[in-house]
C-alpha positions as CSV (number, residue, x, y, z in Angstrom):
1,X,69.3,-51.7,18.2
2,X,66.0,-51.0,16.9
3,X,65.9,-50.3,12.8
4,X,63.5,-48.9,10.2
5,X,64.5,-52.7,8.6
6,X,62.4,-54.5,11.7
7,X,59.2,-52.2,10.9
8,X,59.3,-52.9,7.7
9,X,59.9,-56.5,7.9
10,X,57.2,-57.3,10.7
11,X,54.4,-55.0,9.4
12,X,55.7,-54.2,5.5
13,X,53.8,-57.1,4.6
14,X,50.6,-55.5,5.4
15,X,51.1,-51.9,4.6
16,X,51.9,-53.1,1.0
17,X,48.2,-55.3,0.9
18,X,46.7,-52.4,2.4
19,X,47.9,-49.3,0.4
20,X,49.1,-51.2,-3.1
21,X,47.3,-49.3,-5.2
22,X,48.8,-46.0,-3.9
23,X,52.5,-47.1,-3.5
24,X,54.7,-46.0,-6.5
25,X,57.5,-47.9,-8.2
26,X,60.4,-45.6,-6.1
27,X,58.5,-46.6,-2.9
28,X,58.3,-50.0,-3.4
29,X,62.1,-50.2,-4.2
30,X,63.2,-48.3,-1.2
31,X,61.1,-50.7,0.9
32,X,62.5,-54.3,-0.6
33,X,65.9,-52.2,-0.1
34,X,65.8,-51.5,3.3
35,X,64.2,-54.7,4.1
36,X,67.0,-56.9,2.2
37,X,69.7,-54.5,3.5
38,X,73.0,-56.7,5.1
39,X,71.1,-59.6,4.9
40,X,71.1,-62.8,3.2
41,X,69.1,-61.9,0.3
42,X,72.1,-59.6,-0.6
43,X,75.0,-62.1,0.0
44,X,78.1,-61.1,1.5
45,X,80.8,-63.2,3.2
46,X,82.3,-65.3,5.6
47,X,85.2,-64.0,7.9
48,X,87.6,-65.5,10.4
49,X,89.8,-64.6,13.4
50,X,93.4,-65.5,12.6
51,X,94.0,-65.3,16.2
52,X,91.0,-66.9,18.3
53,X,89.4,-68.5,15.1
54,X,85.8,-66.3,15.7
55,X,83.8,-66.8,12.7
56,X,81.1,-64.3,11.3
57,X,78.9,-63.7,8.3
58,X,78.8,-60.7,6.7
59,X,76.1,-59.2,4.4
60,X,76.7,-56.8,1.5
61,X,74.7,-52.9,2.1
62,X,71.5,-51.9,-0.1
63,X,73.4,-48.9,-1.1
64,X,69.9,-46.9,-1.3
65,X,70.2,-43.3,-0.2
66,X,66.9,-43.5,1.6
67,X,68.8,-46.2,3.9
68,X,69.3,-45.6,7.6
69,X,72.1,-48.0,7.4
70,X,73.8,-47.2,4.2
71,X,75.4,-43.5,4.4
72,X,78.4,-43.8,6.2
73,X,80.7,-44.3,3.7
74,X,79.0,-42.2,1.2
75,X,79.2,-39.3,3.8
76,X,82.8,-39.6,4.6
77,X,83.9,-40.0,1.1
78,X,81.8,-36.8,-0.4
79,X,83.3,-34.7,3.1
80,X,86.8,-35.5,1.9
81,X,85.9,-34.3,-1.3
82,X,84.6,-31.2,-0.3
83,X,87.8,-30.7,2.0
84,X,89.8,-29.1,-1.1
85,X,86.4,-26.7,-1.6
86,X,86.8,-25.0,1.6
87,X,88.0,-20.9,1.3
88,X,89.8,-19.6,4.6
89,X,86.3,-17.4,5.3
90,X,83.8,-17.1,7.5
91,X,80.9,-19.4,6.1
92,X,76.9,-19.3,7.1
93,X,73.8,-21.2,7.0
94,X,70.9,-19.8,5.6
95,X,67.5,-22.5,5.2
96,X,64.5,-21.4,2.9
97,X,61.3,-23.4,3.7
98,X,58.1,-23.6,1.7
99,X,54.6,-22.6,2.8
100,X,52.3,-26.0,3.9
101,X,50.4,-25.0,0.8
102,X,53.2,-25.0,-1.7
103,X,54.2,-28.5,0.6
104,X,50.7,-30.2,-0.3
105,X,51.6,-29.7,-4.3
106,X,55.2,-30.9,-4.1
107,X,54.3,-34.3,-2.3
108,X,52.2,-34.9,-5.6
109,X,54.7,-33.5,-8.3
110,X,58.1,-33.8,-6.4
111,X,60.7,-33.5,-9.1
112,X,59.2,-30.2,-10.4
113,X,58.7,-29.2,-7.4
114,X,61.5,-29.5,-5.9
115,X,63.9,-29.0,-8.8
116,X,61.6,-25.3,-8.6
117,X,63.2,-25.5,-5.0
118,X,66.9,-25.5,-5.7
119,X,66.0,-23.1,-8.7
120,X,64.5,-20.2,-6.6
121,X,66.4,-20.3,-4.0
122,X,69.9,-20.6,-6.1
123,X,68.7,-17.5,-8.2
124,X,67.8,-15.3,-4.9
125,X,70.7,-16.4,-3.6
126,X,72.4,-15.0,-6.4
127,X,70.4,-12.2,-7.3
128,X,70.2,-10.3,-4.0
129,X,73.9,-11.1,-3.5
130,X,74.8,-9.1,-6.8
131,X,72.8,-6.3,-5.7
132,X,75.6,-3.4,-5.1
133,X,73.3,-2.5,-2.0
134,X,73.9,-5.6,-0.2
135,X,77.0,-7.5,-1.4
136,X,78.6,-6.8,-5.2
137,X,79.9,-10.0,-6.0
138,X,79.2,-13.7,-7.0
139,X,78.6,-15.7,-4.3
140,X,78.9,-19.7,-3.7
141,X,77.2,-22.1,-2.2
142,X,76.1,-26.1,-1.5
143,X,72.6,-26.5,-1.4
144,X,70.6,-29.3,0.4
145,X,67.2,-30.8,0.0
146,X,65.2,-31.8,3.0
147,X,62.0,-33.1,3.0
148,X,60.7,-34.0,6.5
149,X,60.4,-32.3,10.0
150,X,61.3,-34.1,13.4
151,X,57.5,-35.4,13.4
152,X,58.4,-36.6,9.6
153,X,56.1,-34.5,8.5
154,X,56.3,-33.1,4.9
155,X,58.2,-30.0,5.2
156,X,60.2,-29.4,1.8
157,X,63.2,-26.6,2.4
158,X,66.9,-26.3,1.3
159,X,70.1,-26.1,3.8
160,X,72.2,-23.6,2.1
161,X,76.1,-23.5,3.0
162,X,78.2,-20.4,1.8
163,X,81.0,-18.8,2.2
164,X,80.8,-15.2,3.4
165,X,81.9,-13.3,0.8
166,X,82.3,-13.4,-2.8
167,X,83.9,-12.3,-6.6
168,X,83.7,-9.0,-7.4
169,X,82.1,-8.6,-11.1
170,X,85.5,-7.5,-12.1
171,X,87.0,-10.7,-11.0
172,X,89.9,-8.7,-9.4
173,X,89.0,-8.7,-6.0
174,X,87.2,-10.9,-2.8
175,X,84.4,-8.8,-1.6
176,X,83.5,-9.7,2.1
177,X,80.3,-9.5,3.7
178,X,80.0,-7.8,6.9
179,X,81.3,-9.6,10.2
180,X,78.6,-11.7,11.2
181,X,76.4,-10.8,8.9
182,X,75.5,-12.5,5.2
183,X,72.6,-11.2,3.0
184,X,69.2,-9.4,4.6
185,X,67.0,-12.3,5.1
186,X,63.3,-10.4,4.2
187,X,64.9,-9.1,1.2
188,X,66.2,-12.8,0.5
189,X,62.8,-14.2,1.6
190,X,60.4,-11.6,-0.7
191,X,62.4,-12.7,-3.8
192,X,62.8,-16.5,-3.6
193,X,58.7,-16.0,-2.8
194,X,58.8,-13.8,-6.5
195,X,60.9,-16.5,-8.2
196,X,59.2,-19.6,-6.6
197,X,55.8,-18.6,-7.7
198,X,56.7,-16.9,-11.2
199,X,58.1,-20.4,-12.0
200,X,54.9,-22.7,-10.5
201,X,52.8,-20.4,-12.7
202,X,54.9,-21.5,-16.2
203,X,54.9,-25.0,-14.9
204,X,51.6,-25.3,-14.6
205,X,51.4,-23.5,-18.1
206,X,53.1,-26.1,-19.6
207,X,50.9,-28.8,-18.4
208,X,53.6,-30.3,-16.1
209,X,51.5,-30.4,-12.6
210,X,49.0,-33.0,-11.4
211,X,46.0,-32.3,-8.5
212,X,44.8,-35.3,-7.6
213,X,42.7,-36.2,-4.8
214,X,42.1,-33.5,-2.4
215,X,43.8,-30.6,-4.4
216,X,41.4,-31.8,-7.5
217,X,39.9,-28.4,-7.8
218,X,43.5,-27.0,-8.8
219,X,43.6,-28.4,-11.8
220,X,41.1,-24.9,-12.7
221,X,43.8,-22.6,-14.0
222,X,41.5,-19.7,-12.2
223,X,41.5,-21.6,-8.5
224,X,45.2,-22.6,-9.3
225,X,46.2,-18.4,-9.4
226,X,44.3,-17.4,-7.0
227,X,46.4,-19.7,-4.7
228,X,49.7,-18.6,-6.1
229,X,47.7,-15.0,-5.3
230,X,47.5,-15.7,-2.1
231,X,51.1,-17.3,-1.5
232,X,52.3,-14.2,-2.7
233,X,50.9,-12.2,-0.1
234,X,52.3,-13.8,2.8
235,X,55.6,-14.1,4.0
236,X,57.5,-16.7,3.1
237,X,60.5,-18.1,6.2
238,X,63.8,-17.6,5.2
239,X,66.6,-17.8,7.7
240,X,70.3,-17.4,8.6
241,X,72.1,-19.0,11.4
242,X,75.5,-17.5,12.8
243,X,78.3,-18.1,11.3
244,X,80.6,-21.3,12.0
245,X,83.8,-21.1,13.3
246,X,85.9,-22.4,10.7
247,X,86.3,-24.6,8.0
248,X,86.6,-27.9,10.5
249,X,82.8,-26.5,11.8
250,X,81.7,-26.2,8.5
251,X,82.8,-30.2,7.3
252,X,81.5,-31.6,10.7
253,X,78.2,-29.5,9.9
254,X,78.2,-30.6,6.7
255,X,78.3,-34.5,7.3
256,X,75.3,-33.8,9.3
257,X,73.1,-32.3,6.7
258,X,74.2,-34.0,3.2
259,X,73.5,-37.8,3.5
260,X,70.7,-38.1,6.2
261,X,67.8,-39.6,5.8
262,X,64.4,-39.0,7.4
263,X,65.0,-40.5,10.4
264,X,68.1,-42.2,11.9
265,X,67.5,-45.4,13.6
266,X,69.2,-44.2,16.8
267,X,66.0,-42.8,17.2
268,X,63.7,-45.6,16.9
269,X,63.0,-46.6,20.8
270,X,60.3,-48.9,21.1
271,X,58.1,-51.3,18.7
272,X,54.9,-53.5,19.8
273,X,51.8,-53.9,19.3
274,X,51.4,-52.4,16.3
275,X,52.9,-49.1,17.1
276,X,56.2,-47.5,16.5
277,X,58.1,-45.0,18.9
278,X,60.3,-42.1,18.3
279,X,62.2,-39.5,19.8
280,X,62.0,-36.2,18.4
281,X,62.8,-32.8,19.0
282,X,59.7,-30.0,19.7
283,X,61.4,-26.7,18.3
284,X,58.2,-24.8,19.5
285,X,59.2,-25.8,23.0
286,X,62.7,-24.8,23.2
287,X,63.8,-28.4,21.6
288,X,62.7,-30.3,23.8
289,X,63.2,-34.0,22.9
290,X,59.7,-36.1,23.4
291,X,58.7,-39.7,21.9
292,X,56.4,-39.8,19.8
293,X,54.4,-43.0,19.2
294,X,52.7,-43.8,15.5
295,X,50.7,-46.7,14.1
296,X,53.7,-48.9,12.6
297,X,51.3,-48.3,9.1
298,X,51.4,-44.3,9.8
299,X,54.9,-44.5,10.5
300,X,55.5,-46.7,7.3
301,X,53.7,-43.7,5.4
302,X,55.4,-40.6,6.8
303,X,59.0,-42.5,6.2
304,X,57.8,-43.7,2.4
305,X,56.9,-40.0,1.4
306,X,60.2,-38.7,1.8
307,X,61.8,-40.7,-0.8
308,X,63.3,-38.9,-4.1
309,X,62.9,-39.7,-7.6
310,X,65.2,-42.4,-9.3
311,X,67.7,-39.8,-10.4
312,X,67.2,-36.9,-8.3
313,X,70.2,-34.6,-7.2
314,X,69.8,-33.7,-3.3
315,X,72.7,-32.1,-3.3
316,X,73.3,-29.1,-5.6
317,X,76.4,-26.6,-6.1
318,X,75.2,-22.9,-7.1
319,X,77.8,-19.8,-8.6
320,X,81.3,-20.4,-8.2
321,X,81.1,-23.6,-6.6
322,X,78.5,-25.1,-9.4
323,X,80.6,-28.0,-11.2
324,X,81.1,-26.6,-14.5
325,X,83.0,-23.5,-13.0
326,X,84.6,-24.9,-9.4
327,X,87.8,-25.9,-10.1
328,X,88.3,-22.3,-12.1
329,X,86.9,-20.4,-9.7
330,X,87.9,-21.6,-6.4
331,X,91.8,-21.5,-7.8
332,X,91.1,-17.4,-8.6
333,X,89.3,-17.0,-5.1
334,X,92.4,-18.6,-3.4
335,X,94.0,-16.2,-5.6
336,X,91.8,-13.2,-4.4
337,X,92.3,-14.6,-1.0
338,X,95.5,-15.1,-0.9
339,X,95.8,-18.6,0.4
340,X,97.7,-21.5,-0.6
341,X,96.5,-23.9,-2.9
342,X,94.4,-27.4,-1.2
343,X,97.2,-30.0,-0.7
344,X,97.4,-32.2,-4.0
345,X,95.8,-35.8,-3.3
346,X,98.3,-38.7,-3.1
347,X,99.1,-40.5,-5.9
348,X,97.8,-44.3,-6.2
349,X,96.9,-46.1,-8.8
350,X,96.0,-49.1,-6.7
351,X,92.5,-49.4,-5.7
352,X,91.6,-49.2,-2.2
353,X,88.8,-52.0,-0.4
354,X,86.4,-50.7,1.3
355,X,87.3,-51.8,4.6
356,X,90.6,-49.7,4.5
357,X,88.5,-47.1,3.0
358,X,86.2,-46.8,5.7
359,X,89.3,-47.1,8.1
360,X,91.0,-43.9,7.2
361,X,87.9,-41.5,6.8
362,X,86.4,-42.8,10.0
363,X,88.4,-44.4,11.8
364,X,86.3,-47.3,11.9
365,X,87.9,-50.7,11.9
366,X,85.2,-53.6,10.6
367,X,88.3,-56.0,10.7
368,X,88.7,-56.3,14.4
369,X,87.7,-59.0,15.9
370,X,84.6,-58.4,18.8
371,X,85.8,-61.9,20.6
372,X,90.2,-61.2,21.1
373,X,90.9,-58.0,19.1
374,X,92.7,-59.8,16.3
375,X,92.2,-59.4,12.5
376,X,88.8,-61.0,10.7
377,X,90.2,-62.1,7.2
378,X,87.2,-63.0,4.4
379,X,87.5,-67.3,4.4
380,X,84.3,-68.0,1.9
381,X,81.4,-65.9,-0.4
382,X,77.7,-66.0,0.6
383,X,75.8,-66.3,-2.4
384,X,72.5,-64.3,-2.3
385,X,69.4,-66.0,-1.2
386,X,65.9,-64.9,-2.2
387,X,63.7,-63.9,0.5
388,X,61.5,-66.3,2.5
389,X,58.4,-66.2,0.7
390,X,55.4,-65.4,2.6
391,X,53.9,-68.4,4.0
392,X,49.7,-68.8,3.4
393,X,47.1,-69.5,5.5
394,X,45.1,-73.0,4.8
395,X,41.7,-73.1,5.8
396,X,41.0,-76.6,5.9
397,X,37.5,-76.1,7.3
């Protein structure tokens, strides 16, 4: 199958001579990541059939989040987590999305940017919920940062998952929302608009925004209000999907959203001649899948500018489920509920491999033999090797 690795190993090369002086430490890293990902460069093992004999090598995983290869674990792991946070309620999915203005800004200052993002939205989400008018009570929810469209475009927004309903400010009583129906989504939308701007204005106050390039004429703190001005004229998209079905709806929704990356590489259908092709999804055309085909250095681009900051939280808890308070809070919501505590995890002080990991949250077996169906045991260690270095070109003219 066709991977992200391949482009970046047959045209990486040249991207990086092209556009070094533009390509930031984070970007750099992700690429060598991706490139050395489950193969030699990263070591890994040698393991044998005890049935038919088969041997195969194994390479270890990058472990970057930005990797198409390197989430499955990760995902199955943070689900069953997550599986003692679910409340017998109706839960809903609500998205809010940036203007292409406000987009242009974050791509140049993404950590505050973005950390405005989970800020604004967290606090409308909070804030209109509260209101007596619409809901009365302290809602919770897992928030989500997505950067890219289906075209991998730059298209910053935040995948909201909540429970419908919430505490009362008297802590005595679950307050439901109505039946299909969470919060008013222009009333949500006019004040995550209010928030986001109020708190670009005191970022830019304090000096912590750069303009370069085309937005240069920004850095004027008169051009830089009038924009905000005019961002807070229009409406901004905020949205709510039905509700799911259950909590089993909710984790399989979940483990879509949480640990994906800008584009899978069951996606990736074609490379040659300098080009790479895509499928992706037109949403202005009903969803219709098309294939989209990009100059392997475009495509290169569009994937780069999706990576995070070395340290940056994508995923982000807000009111009763935020960390400090979850455990607390979730216990008097069960309470509120009344529903049974989340059955207590086994006890087993014994480490568990990855393999067997992997095994009982996916049902994936890596130990099986592709040759007979018998069981690959580890029979050696593969050191790691340093990449092939590039070879030159001698001009013996």
């Amino acid at each position: 199958m066709l991977e992200v690795a391949d482009v970046f190993h047959r045209h990486g090369p040249e991207y990086r001579q092209a556009h070094g002086d533009h390509l930031g430490g984070t970007e750099r890293r992700v690429m060598a990541a991706i490139e050395a990902c489950r193969t030699a460069t990263l070591g890994g093992h040698a393991e044998q059939c005890t049935d038919c004999g088969f041997v195969r090598y194994a390479y270890d995983s990058c472990r970057d989040r930005h990797c198409p290869k390197c989430q499955g674990l990760a995902r199955a792991e943070w689900l069953e987590a997550r599986q003692a946070d679910l409340l017998p309620v109706p839960y809903f999915h609500v998205v809010f999305t940036v203007p292409a203005p406000v987009a242009d800004i974050a791509f140049y200052n993404k950590e505050v940017v973005y950390s405005i993002l989970f800020r604004a939205s967290a606090e409308a989400l909070r804030n209109v919920a509260a209101d007596e008018r619409y809901l009365g009570a302290e809602v919770g929810a897992i928030a989500v940062l997505h950067t890219w469209g289906q075209a991998l475009s730059h298209h910053p927004h935040i995948h909201c998952i909540i429970p419908g309903g919430g505490i009362s400010p008297d802590r005595t009583r679950w307050v439901p929302c109505l039946p299909g129906f969470f919060l008013p989504v222009r009333v949500l939308s006019r004040r995550f608009r209010d928030l986001f701007v109020q708190q670009m204005r005191t970022a830019f106050a304090n000096g912590e925004l750069c303009f370069p390039g085309a937005l240069a004429e920004l850095a004027d703190s008169a051009a830089f209000a009038a924009r905000l001005d005019k961002l807070g004229e229009i409406d901004w998209v905020v949205y709510a999907k039905p509700p799911f079905g259950g909590p089993e709806q909710v984790l399989g929704y979940l483990g879509r959203y949480t640990h994906r990356v800008a584009i899978a590489n069951s996606r990736l259908v074609g490379l040659a001649d300098g080009q790479v092709s895509f499928t992706w999804k037109d949403y202005r055309h009903e969803g219709k899948t098309k294939v989209m085909t990009l100059e392997a250095g475009e495509f290169i681009r569009r994937f780069l500018q999706h990576t995070v900051p070395d340290g940056f939280h994508r995923i982000r808890h807000v009111g009763f489920l935020a960390n400090r308070y979850r455990t607390e809070k979730l216990a008097l919501c069960r309470q509120l509920l009344a529903a049974p505590p989340p059955a207590a995890a086994p006890d087993d002080p014994s480490p568990q491999r990855w393999q067997d990991r992997l095994r009982e949250l996916t049902g994936q077996d890596v130990e099986v033999c592709p040759n007979c169906g018998g069981r690959m045991v580890t029979c050696g260690t593969l050191k790691p090797q340093p990449p092939p270095r590039p070879r030159m070109w001698c001009d013996s003219s």
